[in-house]
C-alpha positions in Angstrom: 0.0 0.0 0.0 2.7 2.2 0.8 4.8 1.9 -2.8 1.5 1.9 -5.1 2.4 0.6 -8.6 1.3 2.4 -11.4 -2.3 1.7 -12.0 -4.7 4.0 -14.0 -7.8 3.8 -11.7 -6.1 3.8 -7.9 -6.8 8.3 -7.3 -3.9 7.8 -4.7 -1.5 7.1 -7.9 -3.1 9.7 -9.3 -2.4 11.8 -6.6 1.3 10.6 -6.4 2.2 11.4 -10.2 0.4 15.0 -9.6 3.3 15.4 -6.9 5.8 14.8 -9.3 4.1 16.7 -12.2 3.7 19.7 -9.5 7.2 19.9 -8.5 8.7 19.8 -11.7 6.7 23.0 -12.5 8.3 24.6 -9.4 11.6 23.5 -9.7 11.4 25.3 -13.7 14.0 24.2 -16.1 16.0 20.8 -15.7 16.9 19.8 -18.8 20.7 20.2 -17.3 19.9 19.7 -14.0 20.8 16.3 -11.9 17.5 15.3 -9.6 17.0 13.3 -6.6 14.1 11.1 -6.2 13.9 10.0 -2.7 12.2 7.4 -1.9 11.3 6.4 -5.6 9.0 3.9 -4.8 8.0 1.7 -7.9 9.4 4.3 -10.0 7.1 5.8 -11.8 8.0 9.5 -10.4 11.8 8.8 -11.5 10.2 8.2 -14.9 8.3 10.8 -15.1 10.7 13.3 -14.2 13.1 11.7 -16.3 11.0 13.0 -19.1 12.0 17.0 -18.2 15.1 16.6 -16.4 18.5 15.9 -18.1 19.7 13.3 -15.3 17.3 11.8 -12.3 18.6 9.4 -9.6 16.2 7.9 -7.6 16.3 5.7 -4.4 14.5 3.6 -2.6 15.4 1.3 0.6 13.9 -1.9 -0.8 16.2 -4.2 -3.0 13.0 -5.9 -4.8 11.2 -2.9 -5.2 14.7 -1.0 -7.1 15.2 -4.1 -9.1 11.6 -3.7 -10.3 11.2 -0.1 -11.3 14.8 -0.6 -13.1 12.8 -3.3 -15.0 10.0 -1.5 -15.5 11.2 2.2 -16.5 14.4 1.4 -18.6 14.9 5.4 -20.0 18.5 6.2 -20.3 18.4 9.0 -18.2 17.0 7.7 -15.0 18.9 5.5 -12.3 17.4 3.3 -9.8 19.7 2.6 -6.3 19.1 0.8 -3.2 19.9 2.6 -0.4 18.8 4.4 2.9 17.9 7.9 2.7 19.8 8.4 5.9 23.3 7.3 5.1 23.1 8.8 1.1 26.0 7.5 -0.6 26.8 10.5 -2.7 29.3 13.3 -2.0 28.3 16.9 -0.6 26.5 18.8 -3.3 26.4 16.4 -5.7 22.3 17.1 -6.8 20.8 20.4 -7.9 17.5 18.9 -7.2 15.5 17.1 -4.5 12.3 15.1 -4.9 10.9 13.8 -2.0 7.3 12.8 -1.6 5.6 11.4 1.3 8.5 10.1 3.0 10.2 11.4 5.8 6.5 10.4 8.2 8.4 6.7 7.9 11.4 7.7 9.0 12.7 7.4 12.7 16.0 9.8 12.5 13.9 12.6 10.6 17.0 14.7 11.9 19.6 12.5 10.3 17.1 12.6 7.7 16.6 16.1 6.6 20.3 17.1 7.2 21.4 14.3 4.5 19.2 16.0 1.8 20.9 19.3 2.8 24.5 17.7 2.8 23.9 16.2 -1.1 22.3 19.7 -2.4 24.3 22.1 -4.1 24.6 25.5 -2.9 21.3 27.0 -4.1 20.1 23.4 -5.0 16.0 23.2 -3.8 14.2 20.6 -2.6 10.5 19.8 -2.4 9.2 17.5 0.4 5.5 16.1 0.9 4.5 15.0 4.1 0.4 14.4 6.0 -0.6 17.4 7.7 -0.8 15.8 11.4 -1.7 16.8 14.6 1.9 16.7 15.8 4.5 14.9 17.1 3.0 13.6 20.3 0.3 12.2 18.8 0.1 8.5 17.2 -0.7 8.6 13.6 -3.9 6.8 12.4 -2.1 5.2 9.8 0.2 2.6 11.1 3.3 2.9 8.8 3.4 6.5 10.0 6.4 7.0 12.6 5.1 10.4 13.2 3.0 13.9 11.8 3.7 17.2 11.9 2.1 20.4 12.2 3.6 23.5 10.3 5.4 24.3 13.2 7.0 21.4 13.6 8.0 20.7 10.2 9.0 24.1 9.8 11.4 23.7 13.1 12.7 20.5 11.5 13.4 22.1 7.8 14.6 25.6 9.0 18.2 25.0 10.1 19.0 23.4 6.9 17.4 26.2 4.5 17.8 29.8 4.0 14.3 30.1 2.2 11.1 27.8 2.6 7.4 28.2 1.0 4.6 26.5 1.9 2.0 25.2 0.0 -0.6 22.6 0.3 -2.7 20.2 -1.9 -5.8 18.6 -1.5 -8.5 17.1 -3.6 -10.2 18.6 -6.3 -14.1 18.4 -6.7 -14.1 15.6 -9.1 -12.0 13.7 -7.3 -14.0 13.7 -4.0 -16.8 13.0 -6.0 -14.8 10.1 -6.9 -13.4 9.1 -4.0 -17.2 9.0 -2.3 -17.4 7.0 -4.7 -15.4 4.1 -4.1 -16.1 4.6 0.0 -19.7 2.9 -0.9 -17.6 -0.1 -2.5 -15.2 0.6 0.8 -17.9 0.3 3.2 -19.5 -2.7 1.4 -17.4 -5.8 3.0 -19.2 -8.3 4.1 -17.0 -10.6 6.4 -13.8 -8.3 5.2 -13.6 -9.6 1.8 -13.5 -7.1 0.3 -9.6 -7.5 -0.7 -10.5 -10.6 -2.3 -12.2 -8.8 -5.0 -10.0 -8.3 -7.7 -9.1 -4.6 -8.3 -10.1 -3.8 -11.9 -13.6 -5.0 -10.5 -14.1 -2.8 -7.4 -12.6 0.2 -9.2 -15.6 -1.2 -12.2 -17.8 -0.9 -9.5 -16.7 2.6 -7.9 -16.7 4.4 -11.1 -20.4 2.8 -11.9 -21.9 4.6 -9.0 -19.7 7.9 -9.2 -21.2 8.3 -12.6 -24.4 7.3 -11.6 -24.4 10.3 -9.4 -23.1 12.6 -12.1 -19.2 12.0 -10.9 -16.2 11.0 -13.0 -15.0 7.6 -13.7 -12.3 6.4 -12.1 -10.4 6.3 -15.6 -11.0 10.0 -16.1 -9.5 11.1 -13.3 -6.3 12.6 -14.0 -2.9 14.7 -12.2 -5.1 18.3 -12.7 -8.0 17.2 -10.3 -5.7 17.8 -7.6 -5.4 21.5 -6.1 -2.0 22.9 -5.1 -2.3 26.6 -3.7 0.4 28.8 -1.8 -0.6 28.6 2.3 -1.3 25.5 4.5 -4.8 24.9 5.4 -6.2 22.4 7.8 -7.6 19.9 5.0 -4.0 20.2 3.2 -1.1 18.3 3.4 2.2 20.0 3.9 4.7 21.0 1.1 8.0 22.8 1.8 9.8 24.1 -1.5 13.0 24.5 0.4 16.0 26.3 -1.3 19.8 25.5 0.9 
């Protein structure tokens, strides 16, 4: 659940390839520019970007996943590493550019974390990192792969020492895709004896975008990276994005 393959009716890919699609507007032009995709995932970010940016590196902490998205995405362009985002085994201000989307919540040295992305980063070099708007640090997560979730604050406190600039920005769904996504919570709440899963997924997404249309909503299959809002300013139903430059 937490490295979603590419799959063109899942709205949280959806949501994960407007990330990518969002960031490479604000990083502007990277035809020349080296880019670090942290933690790639199933790679289909790395690819993506690879489409804009002249070199893209990106790494993820799971062997099998890595071996995978280098089968999957073969572009010339794009590399795919195992290794852990806190002991990055590049030298000091080696990338102009840092992806890294919906990550850091997972990690346990967040510290050790952030100041890694800082050390790799050219002087000037900009990275843009995703994390869950949470209710803070001393607060367990609802979702249990989260180690933790921040408020602004907090996040801000974490990013700061590290960055001479941040802006914040947020993103949440658009009206088509809650419309959607009310969608597929009647298939959601519809499990009798937890089955549910059992159900293949090209049928419950079948399902989900039968009754979304049937109340004047989108299919699943129209649903694309635009249907998710990004706007300047945190709000309480956004996440948090901080478009840090070192």
């Amino acid at each position: 659940m937490e490295r979603r393959e590419a799959y063109p009716t899942d709205t949280q890919h959806v949501v994960n390839v407007s990330g990518y699609v969002w960031a490479a507007q604000q990083l502007g032009a990277l035809e020349e520019r080296l880019v670090l995709d942290l933690s790639c995932g199933t790679g289909y970010g790395a690819d993506y970007l690879g489409s804009c940016a002249g070199r893209i590196v990106g790494i993820d902490c799971a062997p099998d996943i890595v071996a995978k998205s280098r089968a999957h995405y073969p572009r010339a362009n794009v590399s795919f590493i195992a290794m852990d985002g806190c002991a990055l085994g590049f030298r000091d201000a080696s990338f102009d550019c840092i992806v890294s989307q919906d990550t850091i919540e997972h990690i346990q040295d967040d510290h050790r974390f952030v100041a890694e992305l800082a050390r790799v980063l050219k002087p000037t070099g900009a990275l843009v990192i995703f994390t869950p708007h949470g209710k803070g640090r001393g607060v367990t997560p609802e979702d249990p792969f989260h180690v933790r979730e921040y408020t602004q604050d907090e996040f801000h406190a974490l990013l700061a020492p590290h960055f001479s600039t941040i802006q914040w920005y947020g993103r949440r769904q658009g009206s088509r895709l809650k419309a959607a996504e009310r969608s597929m919570d009647a298939v959601r709440r519809f499990d009798p004896g937890g089955i549910r899963n059992l159900v293949p997924r090209p049928i419950r997404h079948w399902i989900g975008s039968l009754i979304s249309r049937l109340q004047g909503g989108p299919s699943l299959r129209d649903i694309v990276p635009a249907d998710i809002e990004y706007s300047k300013g945190v709000a309480d139903d956004t996440n948090l994005i901080g478009v840090c430059v070192k």
